[in-house]
PATIVO-943031 format. One record per residue: x, y, z of N, C-alpha, C in turn; residue number from 1; residue in one letter. Coordinates in steps of 0.1 Angstrom, whole numbers. Each point is the difference from the previous one (the first is absolute). Layout:
<pts>
npx, npy, npz, capx, capy, capz, cpx, cpy, cpz, drenba, vexke
X, Y, Z, X, Y, Z, X, Y, Z, NUM, A
...
</pts>
This chain:
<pts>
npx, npy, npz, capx, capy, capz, cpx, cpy, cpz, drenba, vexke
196, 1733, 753, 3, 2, 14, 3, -14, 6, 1, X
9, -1, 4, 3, -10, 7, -2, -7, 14, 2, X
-7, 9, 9, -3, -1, 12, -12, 4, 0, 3, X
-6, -9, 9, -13, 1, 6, -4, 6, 5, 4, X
5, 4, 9, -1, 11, 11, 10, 9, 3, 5, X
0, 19, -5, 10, 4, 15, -6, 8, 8, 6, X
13, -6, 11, -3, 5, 16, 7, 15, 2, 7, X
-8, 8, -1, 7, 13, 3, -2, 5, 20, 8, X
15, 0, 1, 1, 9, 11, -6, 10, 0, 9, X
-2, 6, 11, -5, 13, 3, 7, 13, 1, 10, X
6, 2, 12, 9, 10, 3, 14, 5, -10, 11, X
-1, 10, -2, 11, 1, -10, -3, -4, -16, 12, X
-11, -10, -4, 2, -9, -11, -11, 9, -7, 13, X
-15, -4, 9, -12, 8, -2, -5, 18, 1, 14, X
4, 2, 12, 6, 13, 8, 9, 0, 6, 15, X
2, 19, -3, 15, 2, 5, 3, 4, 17, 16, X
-6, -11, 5, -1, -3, 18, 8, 6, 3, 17, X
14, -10, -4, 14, -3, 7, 3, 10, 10, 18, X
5, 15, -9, 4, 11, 9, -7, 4, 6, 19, X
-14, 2, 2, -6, 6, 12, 1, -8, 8, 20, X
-7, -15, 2, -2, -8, 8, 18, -5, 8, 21, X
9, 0, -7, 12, -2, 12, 1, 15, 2, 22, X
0, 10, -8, 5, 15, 8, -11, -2, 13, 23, X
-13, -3, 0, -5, -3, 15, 4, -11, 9, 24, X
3, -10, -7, 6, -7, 8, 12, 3, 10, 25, X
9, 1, -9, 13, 3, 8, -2, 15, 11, 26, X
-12, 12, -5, -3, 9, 12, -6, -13, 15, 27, X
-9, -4, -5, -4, -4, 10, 2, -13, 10, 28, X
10, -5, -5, 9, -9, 11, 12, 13, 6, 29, X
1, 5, -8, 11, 10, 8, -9, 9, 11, 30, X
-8, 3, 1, -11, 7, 4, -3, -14, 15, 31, X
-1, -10, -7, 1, -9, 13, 11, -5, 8, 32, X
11, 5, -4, 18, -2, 9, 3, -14, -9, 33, X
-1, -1, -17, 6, -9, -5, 6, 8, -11, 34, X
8, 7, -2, 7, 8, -7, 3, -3, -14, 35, X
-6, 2, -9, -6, -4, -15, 5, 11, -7, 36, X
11, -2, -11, -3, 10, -16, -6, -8, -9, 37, X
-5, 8, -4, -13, -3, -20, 11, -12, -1, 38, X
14, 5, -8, 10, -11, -5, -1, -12, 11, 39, X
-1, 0, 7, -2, -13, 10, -13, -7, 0, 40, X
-9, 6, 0, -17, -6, -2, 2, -1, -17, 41, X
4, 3, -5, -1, -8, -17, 7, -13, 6, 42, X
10, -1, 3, 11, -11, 4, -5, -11, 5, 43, X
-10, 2, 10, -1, -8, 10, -15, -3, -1, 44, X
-9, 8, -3, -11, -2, -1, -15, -2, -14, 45, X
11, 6, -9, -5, 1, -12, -9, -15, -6, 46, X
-13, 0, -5, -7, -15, -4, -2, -7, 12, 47, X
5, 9, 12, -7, -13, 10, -14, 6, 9, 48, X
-6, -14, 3, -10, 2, 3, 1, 6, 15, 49, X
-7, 6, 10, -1, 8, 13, 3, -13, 5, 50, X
-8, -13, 5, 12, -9, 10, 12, 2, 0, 51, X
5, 0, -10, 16, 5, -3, 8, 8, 5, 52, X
-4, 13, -1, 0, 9, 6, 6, -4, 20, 53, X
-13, -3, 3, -4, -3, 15, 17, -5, 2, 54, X
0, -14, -8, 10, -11, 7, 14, 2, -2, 55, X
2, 10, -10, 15, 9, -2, -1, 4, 12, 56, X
-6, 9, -3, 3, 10, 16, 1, -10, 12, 57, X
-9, -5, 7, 3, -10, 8, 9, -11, 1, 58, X
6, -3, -11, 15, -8, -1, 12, 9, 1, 59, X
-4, 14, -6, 13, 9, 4, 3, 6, 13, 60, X
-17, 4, 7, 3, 8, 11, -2, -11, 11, 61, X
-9, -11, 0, -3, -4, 10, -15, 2, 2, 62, X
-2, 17, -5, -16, 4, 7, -12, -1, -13, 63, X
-11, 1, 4, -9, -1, -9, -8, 14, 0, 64, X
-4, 0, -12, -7, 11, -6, -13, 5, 4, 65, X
-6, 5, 5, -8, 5, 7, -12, -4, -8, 66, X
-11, -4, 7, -9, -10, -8, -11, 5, -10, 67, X
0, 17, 4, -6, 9, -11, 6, 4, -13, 68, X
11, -6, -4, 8, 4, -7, 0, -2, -13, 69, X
-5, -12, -3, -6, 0, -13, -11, 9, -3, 70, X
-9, 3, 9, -10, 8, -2, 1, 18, -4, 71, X
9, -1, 11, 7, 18, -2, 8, -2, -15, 72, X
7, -8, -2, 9, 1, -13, -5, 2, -14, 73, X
-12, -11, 2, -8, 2, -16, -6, 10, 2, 74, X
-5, 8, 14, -12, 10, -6, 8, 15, -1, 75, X
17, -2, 3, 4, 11, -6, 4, -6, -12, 76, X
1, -6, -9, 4, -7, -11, -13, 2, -6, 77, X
-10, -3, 1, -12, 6, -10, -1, 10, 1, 78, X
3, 13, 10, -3, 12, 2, 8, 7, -17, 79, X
13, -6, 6, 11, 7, -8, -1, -4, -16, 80, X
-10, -17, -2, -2, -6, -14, -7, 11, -9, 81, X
-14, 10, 13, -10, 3, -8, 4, 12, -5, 82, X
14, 6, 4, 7, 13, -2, 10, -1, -13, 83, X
9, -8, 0, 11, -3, -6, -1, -13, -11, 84, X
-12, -12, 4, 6, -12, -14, -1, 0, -9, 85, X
6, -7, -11, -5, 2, -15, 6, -15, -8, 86, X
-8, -2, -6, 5, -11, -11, 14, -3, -1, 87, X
2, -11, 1, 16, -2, -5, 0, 6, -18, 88, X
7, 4, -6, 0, 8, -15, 0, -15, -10, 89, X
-15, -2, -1, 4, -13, -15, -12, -9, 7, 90, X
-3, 0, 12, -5, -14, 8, -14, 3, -7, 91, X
-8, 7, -1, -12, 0, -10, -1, -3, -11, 92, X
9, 3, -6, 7, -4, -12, -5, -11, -3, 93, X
8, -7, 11, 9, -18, -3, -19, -5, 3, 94, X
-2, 2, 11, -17, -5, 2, -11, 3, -13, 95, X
2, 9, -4, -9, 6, -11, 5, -17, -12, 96, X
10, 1, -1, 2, -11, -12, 1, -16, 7, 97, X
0, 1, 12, -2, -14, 3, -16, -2, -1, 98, X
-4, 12, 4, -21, -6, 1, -5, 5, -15, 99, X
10, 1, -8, -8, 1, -12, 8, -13, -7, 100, X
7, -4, 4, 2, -15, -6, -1, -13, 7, 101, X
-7, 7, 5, -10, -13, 12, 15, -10, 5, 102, X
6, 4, 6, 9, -3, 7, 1, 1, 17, 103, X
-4, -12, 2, -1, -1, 18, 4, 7, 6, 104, X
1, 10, 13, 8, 11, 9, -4, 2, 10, 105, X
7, -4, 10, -6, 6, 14, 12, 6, 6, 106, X
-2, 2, 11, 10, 8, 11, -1, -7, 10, 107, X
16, -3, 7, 1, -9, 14, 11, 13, 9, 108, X
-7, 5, 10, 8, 6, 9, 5, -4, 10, 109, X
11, 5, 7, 4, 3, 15, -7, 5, 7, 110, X
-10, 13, -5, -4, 10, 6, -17, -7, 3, 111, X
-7, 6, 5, -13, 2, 8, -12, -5, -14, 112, X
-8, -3, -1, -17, 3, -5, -1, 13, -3, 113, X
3, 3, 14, -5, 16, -1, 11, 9, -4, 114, X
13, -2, 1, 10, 9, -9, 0, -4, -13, 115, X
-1, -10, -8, -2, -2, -11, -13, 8, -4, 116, X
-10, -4, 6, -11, 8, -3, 3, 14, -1, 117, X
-1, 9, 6, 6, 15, 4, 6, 0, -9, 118, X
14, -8, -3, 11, 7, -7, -3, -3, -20, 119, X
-14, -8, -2, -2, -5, -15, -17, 11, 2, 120, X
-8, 7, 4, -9, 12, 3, 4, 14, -1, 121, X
12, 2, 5, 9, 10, -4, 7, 2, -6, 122, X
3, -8, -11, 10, 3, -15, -12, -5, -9, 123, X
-11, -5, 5, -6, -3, -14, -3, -19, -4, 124, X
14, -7, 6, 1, -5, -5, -14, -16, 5, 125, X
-6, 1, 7, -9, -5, 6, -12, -6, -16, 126, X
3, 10, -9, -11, -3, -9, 9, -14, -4, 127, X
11, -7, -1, 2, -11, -4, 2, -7, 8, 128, X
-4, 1, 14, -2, -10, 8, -14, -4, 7, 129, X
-3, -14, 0, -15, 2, 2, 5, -13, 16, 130, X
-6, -1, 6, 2, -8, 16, 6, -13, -5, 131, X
-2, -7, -9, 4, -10, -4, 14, -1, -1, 132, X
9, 9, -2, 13, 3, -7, 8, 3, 9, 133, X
-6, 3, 14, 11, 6, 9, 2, -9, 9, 134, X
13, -2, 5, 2, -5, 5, 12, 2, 16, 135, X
0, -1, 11, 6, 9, 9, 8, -14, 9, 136, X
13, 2, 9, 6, -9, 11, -15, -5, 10, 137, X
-6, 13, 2, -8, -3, 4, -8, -12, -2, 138, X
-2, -4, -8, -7, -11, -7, 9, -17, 4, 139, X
13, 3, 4, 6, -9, 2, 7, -3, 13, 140, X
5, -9, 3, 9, -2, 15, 15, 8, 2, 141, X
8, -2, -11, 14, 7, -4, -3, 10, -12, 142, X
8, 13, 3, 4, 6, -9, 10, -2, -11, 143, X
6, 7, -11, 10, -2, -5, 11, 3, 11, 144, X
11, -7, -3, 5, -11, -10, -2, -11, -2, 145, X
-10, -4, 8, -6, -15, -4, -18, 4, -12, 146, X
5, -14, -6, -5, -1, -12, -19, -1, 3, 147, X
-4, 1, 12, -12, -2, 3, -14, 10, -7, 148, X
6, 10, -1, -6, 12, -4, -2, -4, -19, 149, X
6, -1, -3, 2, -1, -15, -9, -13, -1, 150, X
4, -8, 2, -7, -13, 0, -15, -1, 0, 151, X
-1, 5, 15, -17, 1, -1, -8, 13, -11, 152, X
8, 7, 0, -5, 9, -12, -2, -10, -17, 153, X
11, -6, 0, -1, -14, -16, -10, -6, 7, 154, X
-1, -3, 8, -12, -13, 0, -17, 8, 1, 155, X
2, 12, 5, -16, 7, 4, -1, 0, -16, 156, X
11, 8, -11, -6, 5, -12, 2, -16, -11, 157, X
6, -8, 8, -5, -18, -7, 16, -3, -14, 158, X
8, 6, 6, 15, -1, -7, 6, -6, 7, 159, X
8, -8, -10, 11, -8, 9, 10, 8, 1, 160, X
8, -1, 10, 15, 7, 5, 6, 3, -13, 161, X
1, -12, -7, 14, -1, -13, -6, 15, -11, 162, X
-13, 2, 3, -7, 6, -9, 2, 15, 1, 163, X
1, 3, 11, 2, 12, 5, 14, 8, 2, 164, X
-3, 16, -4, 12, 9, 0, -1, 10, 12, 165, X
6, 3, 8, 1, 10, 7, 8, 10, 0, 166, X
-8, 15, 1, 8, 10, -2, 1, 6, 14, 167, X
16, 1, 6, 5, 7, 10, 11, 10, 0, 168, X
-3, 5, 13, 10, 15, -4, 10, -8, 16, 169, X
0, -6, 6, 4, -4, 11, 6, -14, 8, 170, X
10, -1, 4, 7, -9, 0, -6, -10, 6, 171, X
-9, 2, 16, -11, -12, -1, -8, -3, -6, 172, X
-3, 5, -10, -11, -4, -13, 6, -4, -10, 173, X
12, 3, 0, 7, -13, -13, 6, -10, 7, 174, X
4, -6, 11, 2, -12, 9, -14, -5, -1, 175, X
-10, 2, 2, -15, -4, 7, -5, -5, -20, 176, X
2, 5, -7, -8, -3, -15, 15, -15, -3, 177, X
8, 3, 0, 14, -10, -1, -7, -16, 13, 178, X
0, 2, 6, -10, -9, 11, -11, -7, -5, 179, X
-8, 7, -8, -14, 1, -1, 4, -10, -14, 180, X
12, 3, -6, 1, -10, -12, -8, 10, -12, 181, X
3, 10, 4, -7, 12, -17, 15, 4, -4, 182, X
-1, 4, -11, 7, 16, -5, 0, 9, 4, 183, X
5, 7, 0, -1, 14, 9, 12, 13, -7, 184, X
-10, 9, -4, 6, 14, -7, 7, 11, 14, 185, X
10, 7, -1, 1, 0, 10, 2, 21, -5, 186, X
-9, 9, 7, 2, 13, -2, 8, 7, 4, 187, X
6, 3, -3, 17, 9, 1, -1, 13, 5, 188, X
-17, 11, -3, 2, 12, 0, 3, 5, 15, 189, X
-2, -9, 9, 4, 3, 10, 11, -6, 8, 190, X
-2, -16, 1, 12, -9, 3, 12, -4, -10, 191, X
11, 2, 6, 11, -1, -11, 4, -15, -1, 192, X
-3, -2, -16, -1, -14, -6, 11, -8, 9, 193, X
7, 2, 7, 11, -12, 6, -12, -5, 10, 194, X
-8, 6, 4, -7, -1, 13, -6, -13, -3, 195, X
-8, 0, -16, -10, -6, -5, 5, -14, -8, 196, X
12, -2, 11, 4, -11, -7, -8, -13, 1, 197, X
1, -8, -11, -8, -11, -4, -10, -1, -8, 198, X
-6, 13, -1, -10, 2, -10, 1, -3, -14, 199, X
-12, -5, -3, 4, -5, -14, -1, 10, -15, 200, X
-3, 16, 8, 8, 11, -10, -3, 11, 6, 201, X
7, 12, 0, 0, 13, 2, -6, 11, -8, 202, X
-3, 10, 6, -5, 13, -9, -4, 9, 7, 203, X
-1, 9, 1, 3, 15, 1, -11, 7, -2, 204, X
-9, -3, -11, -11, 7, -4, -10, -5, -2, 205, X
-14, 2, 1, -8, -12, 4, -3, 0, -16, 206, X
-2, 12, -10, -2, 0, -15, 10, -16, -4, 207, X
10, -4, 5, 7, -10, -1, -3, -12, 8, 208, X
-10, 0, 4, -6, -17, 7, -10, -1, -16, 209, X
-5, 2, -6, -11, -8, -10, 13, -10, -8, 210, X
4, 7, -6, 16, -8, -6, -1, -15, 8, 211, X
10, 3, 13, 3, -14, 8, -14, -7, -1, 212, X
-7, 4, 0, -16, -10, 9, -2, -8, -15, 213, X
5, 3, -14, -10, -8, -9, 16, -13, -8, 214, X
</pts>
């Protein structure tokens, strides 16, 4: 194994977020007079953290987002997690053989403590994360696309940058790992590889990340 550490994204990479969480998205800015399709919230919003959110909209419209809005958004986004999420197909997998070959792993998100939480309790996947391993924006000043998120995640688990691989499904998360001075795998099953340019390789199926990682 050649790396020290990987940084696995969340959304999309870990669980299969993506589509519920912008199919709510794009309802509910449209629901607030900012007129959103799903195809548009993947576009525009996909990997980024909720400040994000906020300052699109208020650089497009002028107006700002009503200050409950984070609050209302995740708790229909957990409603709809405890109904509908499930494992990305393989991501147990890939964890099962990194903690049996004692191979460092954590997870750095865009998303919340508490959506990470929620969304790794409801597929299960929680038995290979222990508090040590997670890691959220929250934790930092900037989101992706800056490299801040990644970084403090290498330094909490005691890796240097150069040491570390990051797996993303999302174009601020392969800008923000490229920043950060990692590698970075870039997942296809959702974003179309042109997106994921820069990355330092592609793949489609997560049974196909053990390969790249060693």
């Amino acid at each position: 194994m050649r790396y020290g550490l990987v940084i696995f994204d969340n959304d999309g990479v870990l669980v299969d977020s993506e589509p519920i969480s912008n199919r709510l998205l794009a309802a509910y800015l449209t629901e607030l007079g900012y007129p959103t399709s799903y195809e548009e919230s993947i576009r525009d919003y996909m990997g980024s953290a909720m400040h994000r959110i906020h300052e699109i909209v208020l650089q497009r419209t002028g107006q700002r987002l009503p200050e409950s809005f984070d609050d209302v958004f995740h708790a229909r986004v957990f409603a709809a997690f405890e109904q509908e999420l499930v494992a990305v197909a393989g991501a147990s997998g890939v964890l099962e053989k990194l903690a049996a070959d004692a191979v460092p792993y954590c997870v750095a998100s865009s998303g919340s403590h508490e959506r990470i939480r929620v969304g790794h309790r409801t597929t299960g996947l929680d038995r290979w994360f222990d508090e040590g391993r997670i890691f959220s924006s929250q934790d930092v000043g900037r989101g992706k696309p800056a490299p801040d998120l990644f970084l403090y995640a290498a330094e909490r688990m005691g890796v240097s940058p150069e040491r570390c691989v990051v797996v993303e499904d999302s174009p601020l998360g392969v800008q923000a790992a490229i920043a950060a001075g990692m590698d970075v795998y870039g997942f296809t099953a959702m974003t179309p590889a042109e997106k994921l340019a820069g990355a330092s390789g592609l793949f489609s199926d997560m049974e196909e990340l053990a390969d790249l990682l060693v």
